[in-house]
Structures are given as C-alpha cells and as structure tokens.
C-alpha positions in Angstrom: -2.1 -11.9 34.4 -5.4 -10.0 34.2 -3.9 -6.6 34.7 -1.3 -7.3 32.3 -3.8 -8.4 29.4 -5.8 -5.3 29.7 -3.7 -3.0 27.9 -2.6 -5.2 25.7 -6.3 -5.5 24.8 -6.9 -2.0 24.4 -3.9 -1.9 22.5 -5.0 -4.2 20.2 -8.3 -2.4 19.6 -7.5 1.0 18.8 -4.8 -0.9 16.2 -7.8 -2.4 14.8 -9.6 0.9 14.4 -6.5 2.4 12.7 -5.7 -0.6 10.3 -9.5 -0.5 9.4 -9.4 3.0 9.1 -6.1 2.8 6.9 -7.7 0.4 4.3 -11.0 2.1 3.9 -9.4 5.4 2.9 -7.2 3.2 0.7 -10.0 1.8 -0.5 -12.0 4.7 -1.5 -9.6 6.5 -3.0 -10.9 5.9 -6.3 -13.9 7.7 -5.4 -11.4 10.9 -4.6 -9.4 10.5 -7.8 -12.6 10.5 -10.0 -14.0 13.8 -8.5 -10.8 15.8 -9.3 -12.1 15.7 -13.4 -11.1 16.5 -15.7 -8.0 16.7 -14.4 -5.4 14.1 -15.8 -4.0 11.4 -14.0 -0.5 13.2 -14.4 -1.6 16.3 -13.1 -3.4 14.7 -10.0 -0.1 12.6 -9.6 1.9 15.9 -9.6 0.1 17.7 -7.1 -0.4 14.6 -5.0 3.4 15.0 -4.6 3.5 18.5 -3.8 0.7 18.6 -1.4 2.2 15.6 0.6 5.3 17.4 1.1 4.0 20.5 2.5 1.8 18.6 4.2 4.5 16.6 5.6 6.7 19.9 6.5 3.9 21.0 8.5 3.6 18.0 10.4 7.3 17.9 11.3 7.3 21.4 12.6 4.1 20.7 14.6 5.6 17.7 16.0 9.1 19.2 16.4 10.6 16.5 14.6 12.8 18.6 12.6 16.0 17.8 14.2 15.1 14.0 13.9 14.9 14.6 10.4 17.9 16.6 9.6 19.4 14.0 11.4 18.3 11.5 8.6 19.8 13.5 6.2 23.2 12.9 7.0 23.1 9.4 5.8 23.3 8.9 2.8 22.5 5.7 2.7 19.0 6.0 3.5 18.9 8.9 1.6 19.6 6.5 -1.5 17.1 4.2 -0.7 14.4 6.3 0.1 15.3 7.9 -3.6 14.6 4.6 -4.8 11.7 4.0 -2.6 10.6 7.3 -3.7 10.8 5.8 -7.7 8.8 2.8 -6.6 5.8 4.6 -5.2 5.8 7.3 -8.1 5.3 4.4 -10.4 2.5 3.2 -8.0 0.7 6.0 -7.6 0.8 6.9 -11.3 -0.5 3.8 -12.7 -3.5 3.4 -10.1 -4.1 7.1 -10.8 -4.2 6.2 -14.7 -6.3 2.8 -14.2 -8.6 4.8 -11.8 -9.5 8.3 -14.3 -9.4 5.7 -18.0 -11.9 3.2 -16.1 -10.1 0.1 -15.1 -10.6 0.2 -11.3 -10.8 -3.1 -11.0 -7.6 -4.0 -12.6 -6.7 -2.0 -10.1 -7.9 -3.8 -7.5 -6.6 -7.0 -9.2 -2.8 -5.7 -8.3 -3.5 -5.0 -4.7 -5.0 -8.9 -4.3 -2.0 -10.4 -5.9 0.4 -7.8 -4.1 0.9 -10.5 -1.1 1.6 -12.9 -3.8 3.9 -10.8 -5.5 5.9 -9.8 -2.0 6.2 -13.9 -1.4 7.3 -13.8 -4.6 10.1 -10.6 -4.3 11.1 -12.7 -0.8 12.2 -15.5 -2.6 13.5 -13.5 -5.7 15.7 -10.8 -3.9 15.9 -11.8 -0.1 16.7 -15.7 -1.0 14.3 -16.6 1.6 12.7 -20.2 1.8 9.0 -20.7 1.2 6.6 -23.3 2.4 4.9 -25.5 1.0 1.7 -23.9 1.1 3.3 -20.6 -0.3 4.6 -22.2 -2.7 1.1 -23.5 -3.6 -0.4 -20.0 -3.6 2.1 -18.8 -5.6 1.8 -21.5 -8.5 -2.6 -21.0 -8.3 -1.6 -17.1 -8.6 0.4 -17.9 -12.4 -2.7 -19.8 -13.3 -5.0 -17.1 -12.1 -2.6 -14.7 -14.6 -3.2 -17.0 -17.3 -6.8 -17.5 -16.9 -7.1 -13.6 -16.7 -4.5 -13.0 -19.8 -6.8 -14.9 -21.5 -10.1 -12.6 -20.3 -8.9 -9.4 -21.0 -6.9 -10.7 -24.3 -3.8 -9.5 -22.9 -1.7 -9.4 -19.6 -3.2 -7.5 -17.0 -0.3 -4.7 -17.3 -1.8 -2.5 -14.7 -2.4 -5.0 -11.9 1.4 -5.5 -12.7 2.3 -2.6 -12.5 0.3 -1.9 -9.4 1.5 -4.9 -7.5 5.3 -5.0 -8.3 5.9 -1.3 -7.5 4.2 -1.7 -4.4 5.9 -5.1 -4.1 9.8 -3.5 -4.4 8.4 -0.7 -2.0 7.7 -2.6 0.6 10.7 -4.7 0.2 12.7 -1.5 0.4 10.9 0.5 3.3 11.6 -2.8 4.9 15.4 -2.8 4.3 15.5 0.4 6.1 14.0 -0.9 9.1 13.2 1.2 11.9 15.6 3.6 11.1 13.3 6.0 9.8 9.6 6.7 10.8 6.4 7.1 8.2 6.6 10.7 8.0 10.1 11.4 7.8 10.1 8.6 4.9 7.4 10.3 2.8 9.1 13.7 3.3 12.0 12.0 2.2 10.4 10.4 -1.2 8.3 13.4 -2.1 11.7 15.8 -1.6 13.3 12.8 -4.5 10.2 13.5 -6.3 9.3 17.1 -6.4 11.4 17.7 -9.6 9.9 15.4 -11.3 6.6 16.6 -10.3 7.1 20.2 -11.3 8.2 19.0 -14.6 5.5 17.0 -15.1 3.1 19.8 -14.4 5.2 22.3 -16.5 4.7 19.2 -19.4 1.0 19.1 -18.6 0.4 23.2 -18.8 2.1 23.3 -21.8 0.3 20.6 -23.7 -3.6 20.3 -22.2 -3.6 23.0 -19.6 -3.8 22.3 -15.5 -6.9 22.3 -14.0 -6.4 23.7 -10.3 -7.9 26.8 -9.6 -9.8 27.1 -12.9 -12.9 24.4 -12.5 -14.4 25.7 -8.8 -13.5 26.5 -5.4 -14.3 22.8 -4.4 -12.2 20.8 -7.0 -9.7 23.2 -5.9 -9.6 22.5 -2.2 -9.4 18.9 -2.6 -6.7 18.7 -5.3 -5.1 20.6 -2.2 -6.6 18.3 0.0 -4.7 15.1 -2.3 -1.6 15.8 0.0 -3.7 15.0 3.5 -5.4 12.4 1.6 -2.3 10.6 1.0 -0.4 10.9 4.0 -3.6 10.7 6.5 -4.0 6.5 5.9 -0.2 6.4 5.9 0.4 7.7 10.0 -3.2 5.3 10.3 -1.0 2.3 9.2 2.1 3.0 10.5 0.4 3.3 13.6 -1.7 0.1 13.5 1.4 -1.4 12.5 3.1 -1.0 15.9 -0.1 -2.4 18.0 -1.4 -5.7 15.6 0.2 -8.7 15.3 1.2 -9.4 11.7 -1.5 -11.5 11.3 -4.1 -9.1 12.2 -2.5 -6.8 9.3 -3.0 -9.5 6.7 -6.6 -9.9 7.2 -7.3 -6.2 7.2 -4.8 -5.7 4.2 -8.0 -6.9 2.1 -10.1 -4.4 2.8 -8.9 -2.1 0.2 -8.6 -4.2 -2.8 -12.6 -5.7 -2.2 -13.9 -2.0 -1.6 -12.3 -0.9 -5.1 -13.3 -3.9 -6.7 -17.1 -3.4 -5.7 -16.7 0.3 -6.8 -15.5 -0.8 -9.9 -18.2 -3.7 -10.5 -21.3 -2.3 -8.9 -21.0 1.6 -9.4 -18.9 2.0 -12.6 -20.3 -0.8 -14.1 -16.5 -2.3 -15.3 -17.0 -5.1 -17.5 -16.5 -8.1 -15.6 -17.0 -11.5 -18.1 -16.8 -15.0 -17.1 -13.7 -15.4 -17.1 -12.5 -12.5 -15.1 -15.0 -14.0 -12.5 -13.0 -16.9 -12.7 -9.5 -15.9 -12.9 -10.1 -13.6 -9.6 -12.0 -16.5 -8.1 -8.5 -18.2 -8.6 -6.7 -15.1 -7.1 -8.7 -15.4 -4.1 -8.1 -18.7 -3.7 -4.2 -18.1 -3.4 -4.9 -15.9 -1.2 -7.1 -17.9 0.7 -4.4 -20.3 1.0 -1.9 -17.5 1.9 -3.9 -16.4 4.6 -4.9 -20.2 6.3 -0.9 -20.7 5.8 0.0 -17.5 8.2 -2.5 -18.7 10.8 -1.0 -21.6 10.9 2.7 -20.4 11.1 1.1 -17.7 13.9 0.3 -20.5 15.7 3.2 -22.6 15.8 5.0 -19.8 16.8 3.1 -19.3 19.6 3.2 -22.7 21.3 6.9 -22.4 20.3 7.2 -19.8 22.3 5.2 -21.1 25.1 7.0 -24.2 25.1 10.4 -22.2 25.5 8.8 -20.6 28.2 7.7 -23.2 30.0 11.0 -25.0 29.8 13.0 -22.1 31.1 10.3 -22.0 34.1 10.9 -25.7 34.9 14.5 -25.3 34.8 14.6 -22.5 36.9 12.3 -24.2 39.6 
C-alpha cells in the first residue's frame, strides 16, 4: 500500500505545481496585454493567433508529432469542431483582450468567476444533464448576482458575458472531442481555422490606424512575438495538470486566475469598484462557494462508493 501511494503522491504534486503554474500565467496576463501599447486589442488578437501557430508547428516538429497530426486531419469531424472550437476561443480571446487595453479588468475577471456557473449552466442547456440541488442553488444566487451587478454598472455586464459563455461553449466542445485529440494538436488546429481571419484583421488594422510591431522598440517587438509562447505555454501547463489532479483539485485551483485579475484590476489600475459591485461579486462568490462545498461532497460520496464496491467484491471473493 505504501509503495503504491508514493507515486501517486508525487504525481499529485508536480500536477499541483503545473495547475498553479497554469492559472498564474492566466492570471497575469493582463499585465502582458497592457505592456504591448499602444497596440490595439485587434492587432494583439491577430498576432496572438499567428505566433501560436508557429509556435505550435515548432513544437510538433520537435516532438515528432507530425504524423499524429496529419493523422487528425483526416477526420473531418474533428476538423469541424475544432473550427468551431476555434470560433469560440477567438471570441474569448478578443473580448478579454478588449476589456483588458479599454480598462475593465475586472469585468474581466467577473466572467472567469461565473464561467463554472455558466458551464453548469451549458450542462443542463445542451448536454440535458441533471443538476443537484445545490447546483441548482448556485445557479439561481448567480442570476441574482447578475441583477445586483446590472444594476451597479447601469447595464449588463456584457463582457463578463462574453468572457464566460465563449469560454463556456469551448469547453463544452473540447470536451465532446474527448481524448481524441491532445492540447497541442487542438490549438494547431484552431489557430490553422483562424489564421485567415487574423491576417485580415491585421490587413483591416494597417490600413485604418497602422500596426505597431516592429515600429515601437526591440522589446515591445519580442514579446508581441513572444504572445504565441505566452498563449500556448499555460495551455501544455494545464493539459498536463489535468492528467495528474483529481477534478476536484482543478476546481480549487481554477480560481486562481480570476482573484489575481481582479486584484490587478482593483489595487493597481485603480477600476472603479462601488458598493454594489462589492456586493454583487460577494454574491458571485457565494455561488461559487456553494459550487465548490457541493463537488467536495459529490468527491466524497464517490469515493466511499467506490470503496464500498470494493469491499463487497473482496468479501465475495473470500
């Protein structure tokens, strides 16, 4: 029993390190975006697409995982839903880019608390599945939270929204594919669906205000070329944490990001933050709060489940 808990241990640890890892560079990418001024949140989006592809090519041919690829190809299928995955994650990526350069970092933050919401929510909406009663709960607090926080910024949070149902539908579709196709071979996949509209979008943007890469300095140069490692970097750090946690380790860590861009937003840009914005995300948290005590529980019925099945299949066979 010993021998066989050891690695699991170690197992579980270097998970830790990755998930934590994951959601601190998630979590400070608001501090990235912000140094790449003046450069527009389109024209940061555009590159970020470009970059992550090349960088993804080069880690496929360093990893030799070309043939794997190719072999993905040939389904079209998944090439269909990655396209669509691919749409999801644009929208995603282009809204928290926006929120993050026009100063509303913490509505930003607001989507990533209510995502878990929003994917209980999708479950029910799409996969038909049945809720708890506790989820059910945290999902009725979260539409008062909504309310509470239409009210304190005078209209609906439309980038939280944004934010959290585009991340919602891309989870629910990266899950539909499964195991079928691995972190790197399903962002080479998305960016390939997105690289036209990425070149357009920085033909649009160097036609109209002009694109900023290689004209500011050397440095804002290198890391707008740096926005591709940046982006697929915390990806392989998840993807790889997700193999050694338990789910429930994943939904603690998970709000990691969220709080660090919420303190960035609050304490070093200065967002406006009125009572009751206090309260409506005090009300978010609380759903989540409930969310979380909820999973615990189910973990842990699970488990004695499982114990219980195994101890009946030991006394049966002695």
């Amino acid at each position: 029993m010993t021998v066989a808990s050891k690695p699991l241990t170690e197992r579980h640890r270097s998970g830790l390190i990755f998930a934590v890892s994951a959601y601190v560079l998630w979590g400070i990418l608001p501090v990235y975006f912000l140094s790449l001024a003046p450069a527009s949140a389109f024209e940061i989006v555009g590159w970020r697409v470009l970059f992550s592809l090349v960088f993804c090519a080069i880690l496929l041919t360093v990893t030799r995982a070309w043939r794997a690829f190719g072999a993905i190809l040939t389904n079209p299928r998944v090439l269909l839903t990655m396209g669509l995955a691919g749409a999801f994650i644009y929208v995603n990526w282009q809204t928290y880019v926006f929120a993050t350069v026009t100063g509303n970092v913490v509505e930003a933050a607001l989507g990533y608390f209510i995502n878990p919401v929003v994917t209980v929510f999708l479950g029910v909406l799409v996969q038909r599945e049945r809720l708890r009663v506790a989820q059910w709960v945290a999902v009725a607090v979260s539409i008062v939270a909504v309310v509470v926080l239409a009210v304190g910024y005078g209209s609906l949070p439309w980038i939280a929204f944004l934010v959290a149902f585009s991340f919602g539908f891309y989870g629910l579709i990266k899950k539909r594919v499964g195991g079928s196709v691995d972190a790197i071979s399903g962002l080479t996949l998305e960016t390939m669906w997105l690289t036209p509209v990425a070149i357009v979008q920085l033909v649009v943007v160097g036609a109209t205000v002009g694109v900023t890469i290689g004209t500011i300095s050397v440095w804002h140069t290198v890391l707008m070329v740096a926005s591709g490692v940046v982006t697929v970097v915390p990806l392989l750090f998840f993807a790889s944490a997700s193999r050694r946690l338990p789910l429930i380790y994943m939904g603690f860590i998970q709000y990691f990001a969220p709080f660090i861009q919420f303190f960035f937003g609050v304490v070093i840009l200065h967002e406006a933050m009125p009572a009751e914005r206090w309260i409506g995300f005090g009300i978010v948290w609380l759903a989540l709060l409930i969310l979380t005590v909820d999973m615990i529980v189910a973990a842990r019925g699970s488990r004695r489940a499982s114990n219980a099945s195994v101890a009946a299949v030991v006394s049966t066979v002695e």
